[in-house]
N, C-alpha and C positions, 0 to 999 in steps of 0.2 A: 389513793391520796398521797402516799408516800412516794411514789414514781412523778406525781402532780409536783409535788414541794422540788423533787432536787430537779424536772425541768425546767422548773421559775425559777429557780436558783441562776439559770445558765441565762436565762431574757427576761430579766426585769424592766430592761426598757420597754418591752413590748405590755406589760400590764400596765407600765406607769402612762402609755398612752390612750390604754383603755381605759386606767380613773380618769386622764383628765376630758378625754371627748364624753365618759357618761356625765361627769357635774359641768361639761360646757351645755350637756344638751339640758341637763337639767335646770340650769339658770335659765337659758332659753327660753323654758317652758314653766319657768316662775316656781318652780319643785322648791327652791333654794328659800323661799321668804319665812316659811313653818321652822318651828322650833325644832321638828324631825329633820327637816334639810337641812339646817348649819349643821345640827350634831354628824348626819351622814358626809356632809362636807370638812368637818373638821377630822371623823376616821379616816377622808379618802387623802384629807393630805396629809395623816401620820404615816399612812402607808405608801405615799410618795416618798415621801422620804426614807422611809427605811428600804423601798427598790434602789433610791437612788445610792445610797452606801449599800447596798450588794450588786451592784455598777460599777462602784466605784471600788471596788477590792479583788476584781476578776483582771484588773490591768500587773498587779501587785506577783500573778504567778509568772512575770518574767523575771524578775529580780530572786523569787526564789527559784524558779528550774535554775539559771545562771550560776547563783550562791553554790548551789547544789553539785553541777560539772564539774566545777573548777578544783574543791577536794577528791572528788572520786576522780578524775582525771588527771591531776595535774594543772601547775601553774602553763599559762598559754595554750593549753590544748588546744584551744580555734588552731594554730597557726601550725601545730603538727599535722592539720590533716592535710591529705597530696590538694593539691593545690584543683583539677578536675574535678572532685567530689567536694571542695570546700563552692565550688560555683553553682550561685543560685541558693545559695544555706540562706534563710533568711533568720533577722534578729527582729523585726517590726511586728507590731501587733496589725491583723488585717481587720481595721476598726468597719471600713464599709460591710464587707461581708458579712462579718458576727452582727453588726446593726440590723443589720438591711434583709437580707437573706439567709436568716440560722436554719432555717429549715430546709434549704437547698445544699444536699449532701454530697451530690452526685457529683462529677465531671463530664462535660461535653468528651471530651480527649482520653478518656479511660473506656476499655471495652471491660462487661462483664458476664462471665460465662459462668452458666448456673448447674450447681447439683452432680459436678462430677465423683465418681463411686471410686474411692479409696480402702472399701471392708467390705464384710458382710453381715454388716447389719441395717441394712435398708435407707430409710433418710438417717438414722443417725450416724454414719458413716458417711458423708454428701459432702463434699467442701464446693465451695464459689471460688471462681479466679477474676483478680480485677488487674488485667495489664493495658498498657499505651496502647492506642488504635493503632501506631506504627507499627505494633508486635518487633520488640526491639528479642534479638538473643543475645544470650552472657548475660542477663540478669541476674543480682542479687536475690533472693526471696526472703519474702516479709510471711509469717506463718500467725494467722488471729485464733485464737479462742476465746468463742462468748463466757459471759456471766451465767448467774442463776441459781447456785449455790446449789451444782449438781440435782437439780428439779426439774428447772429452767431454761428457757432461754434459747434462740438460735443464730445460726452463722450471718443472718445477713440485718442485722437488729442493732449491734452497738458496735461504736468506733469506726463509723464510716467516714465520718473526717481526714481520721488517719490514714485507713485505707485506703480510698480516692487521691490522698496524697504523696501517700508512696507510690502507688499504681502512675499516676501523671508524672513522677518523678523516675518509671524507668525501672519500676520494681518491680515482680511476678509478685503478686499477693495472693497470699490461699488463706482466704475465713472459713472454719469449716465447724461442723456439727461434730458431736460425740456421743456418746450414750450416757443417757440423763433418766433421772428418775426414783420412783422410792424401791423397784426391784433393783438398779441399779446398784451392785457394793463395788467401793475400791477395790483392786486398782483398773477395772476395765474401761472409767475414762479415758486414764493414765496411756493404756494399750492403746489405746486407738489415737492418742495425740501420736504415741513411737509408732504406731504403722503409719500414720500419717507422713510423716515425718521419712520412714522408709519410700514410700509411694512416690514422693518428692524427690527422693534421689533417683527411683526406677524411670516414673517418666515426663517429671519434670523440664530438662532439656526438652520435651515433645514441642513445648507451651514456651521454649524462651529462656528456660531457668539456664544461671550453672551452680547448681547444689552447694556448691564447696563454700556458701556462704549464707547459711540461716539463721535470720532472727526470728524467734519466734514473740509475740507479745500476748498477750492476757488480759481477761477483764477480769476482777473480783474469784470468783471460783477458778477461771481459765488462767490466772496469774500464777497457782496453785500448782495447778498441771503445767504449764512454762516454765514453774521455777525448778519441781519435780524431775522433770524430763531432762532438763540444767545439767543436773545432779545425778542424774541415773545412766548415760550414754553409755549402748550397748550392754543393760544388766538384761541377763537370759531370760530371769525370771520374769520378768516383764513384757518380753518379746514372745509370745508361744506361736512357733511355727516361723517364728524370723527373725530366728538368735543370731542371727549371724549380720544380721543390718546395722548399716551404722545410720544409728539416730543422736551423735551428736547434734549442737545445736552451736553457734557462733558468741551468740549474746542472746540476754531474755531481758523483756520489759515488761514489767509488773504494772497493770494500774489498778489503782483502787481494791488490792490484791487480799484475799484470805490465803492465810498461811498456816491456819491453822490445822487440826487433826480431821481427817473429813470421816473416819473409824473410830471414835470416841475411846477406842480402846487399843489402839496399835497405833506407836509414836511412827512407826512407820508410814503411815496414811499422812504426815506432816512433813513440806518441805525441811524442817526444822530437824527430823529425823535419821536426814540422809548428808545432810553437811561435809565438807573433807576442802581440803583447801584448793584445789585445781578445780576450780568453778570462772567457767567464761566472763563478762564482762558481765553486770546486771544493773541496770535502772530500774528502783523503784518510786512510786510517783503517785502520794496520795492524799486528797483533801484534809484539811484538818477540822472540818464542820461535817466529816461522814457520820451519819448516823445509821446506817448497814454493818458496815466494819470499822468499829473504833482506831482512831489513826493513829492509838497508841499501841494496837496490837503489831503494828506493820513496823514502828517505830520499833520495839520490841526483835523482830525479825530480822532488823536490816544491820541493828548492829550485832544481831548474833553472826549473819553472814558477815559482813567486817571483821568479825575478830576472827573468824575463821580462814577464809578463804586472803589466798594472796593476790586474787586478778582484782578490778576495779570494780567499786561500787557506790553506784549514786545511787543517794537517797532526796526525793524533794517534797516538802510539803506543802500543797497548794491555799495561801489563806484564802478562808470563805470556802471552798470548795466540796461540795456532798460529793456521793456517789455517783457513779455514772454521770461525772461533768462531763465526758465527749460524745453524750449522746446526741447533742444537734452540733452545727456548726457556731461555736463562741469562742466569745474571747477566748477565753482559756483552752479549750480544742483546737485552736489554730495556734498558740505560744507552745504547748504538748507537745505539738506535731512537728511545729518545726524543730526543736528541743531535739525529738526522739530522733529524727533524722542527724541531728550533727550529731548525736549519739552516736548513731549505725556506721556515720562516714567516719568516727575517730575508729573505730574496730574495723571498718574495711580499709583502711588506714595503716591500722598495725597487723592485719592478716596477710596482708601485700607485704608487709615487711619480712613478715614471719614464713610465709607461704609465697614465693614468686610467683607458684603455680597457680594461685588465685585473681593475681595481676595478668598472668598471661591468660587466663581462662575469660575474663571481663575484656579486655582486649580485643579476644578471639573475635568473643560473641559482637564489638562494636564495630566490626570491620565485615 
């Protein structure tokens, strides 16, 4: 039921067309002239109406992603980014698609290749890759982890949107699984996003990648471990048997993120725990109608990381928005997506600036 609510959250137009063809068929068939049928006809168009304003407040997350950039970024930031990566940025709502087609995730133009083994621990060590059928090399990499609030959940389930969007746009994307469950204890999700993350450097390039440029993003529990792993590049303790990899990360993208203690008894189990001001660039991006993760937990979080950390930090709040809003293709999963990508190109942006060798490495790979 609750998974029911926040996907009618994301297509209310598609119910508000299913009340009205049942009371067209029902006039039709004389259902309407009973004391029962107006009553059921006067619920069906209170409930028109209130789809239609949860319609109408999913257009409302471009003005806030936007609000949102421009402090954690910088005034103009659009016009900072190199001018190759600002092409093709889109600012428009893709109304046909979210209308018409929310349940069509995929891409013609993206290959995707399933269940490649990054650990050993069986499918929960498995990640998916989704790149261009061109199989472009010197790719960026986009790094997903699911929701599920460490129970739950797997790699090829939420934020296909994004995924297919990066993936079309030129990206090595790897969605991958982790070790989830109630024998499960912190930190061995944690491990397995930094071996992941290792595996990525080792053979990455195989598949397209050039390493020296990972965003990683997050759903809900995955935002936790993205933010985590942020924060922790290259601690031993964390690594066992590959202390010596580097699992930084470039930027992390938080959606609909817990941050809180996943150990009810070590702050350490809390991104909140590990804070220090040399923290990469980080978006976080969360409904304010979640009723999973209160969005004043996140709120909470983001200006701890602000006061903290000296890199950039957006924070945006989606109005109307539950949990897992990117779970089909809508409004608000297509403004996200393209959002998180001018995100990624202002930090491939300033990494080219900062790192030549990053610029010549994209380069390489385009040529």
């Amino acid at each position: 039921e609750h998974i029911a609510t926040m996907v009618l959250n994301e297509i209310p137009h598609l119910v508000v067309l299913a009340l009205l063809g049942s009371s067209a068929l029902a006039w039709a068939q004389g259902d309407l002239a009973s004391p029962g049928g107006l009553v059921g006809l006067a619920v069906a168009a209170c409930a028109i109406v209130g789809l239609l304003l949860l319609q109408a407040r999913a257009p409302r997350s471009v003005p806030a992603m936007d609000d949102a950039l421009e402090p954690g970024l910088g005034d103009e930031w659009r016009l900072q980014i190199a001018p190759d990566l600002a092409d093709g940025l889109e600012t428009r709502i893709h109304w046909i698609r979210a209308l018409l087609f929310p349940f069509r995730r995929r891409r013609r133009d993206v290959e995707h290749v399933r269940n490649l083994s990054y650990g050993d621990h069986g499918r929960y060590t498995r990640a998916d890759l989704y790149r261009h059928r061109s199989r472009p090399v010197g790719s960026p990499v986009l790094v997903h982890l699911h929701g599920g609030a460490f129970r739950s959940g797997r790699k090829d389930h939420e934020s296909l949107p994004l995924l297919y969007h990066f993936a079309s746009r030129g990206w090595l994307v790897v969605s991958a699984n982790y070790r989830i469950g109630r024998r499960v204890s912190y930190p061995e999700p944690l491990v397995d996003l930094k071996r992941l993350l290792a595996w990525i450097r080792e053979h990455g390039p195989g598949y397209g990648a050039a390493p020296a440029l990972v965003v990683v993003v997050g759903d809900s529990a995955g935002a936790h471990l993205a933010m985590t792993a942020a924060l922790t590049p290259g601690d031993p303790d964390l690594q066992p048997g590959f202390e010596t990899a580097d699992t930084s990360v470039s930027a992390v993208v938080g959606l609909y993120g817990y941050f809180g203690r996943s150990d009810g008894a070590d702050p350490s189990s809390s991104p909140a725990g590990h804070l220090h001001p040399n923290v990469p660039p980080v978006m976080l991006v969360h409904g304010d109608h979640d009723t999973s993760v209160p969005v004043a937990w996140t709120r909470s979080f983001a200006r701890q990381l602000a006061a903290t950390s000296t890199g950039p930090v957006v924070y945006a709040e989606l109005p109307g928005a539950q949990h897992t809003f990117d779970l089909l293709n809508s409004v608000r999963a297509g403004v996200v997506a393209d959002r998180v990508e001018a995100f990624t190109a202002w930090v491939r942006t300033r990494a080219r600036a900062t790192d030549p060798g990053a610029a010549t490495s994209e380069e390489a790979g385009r040529r």
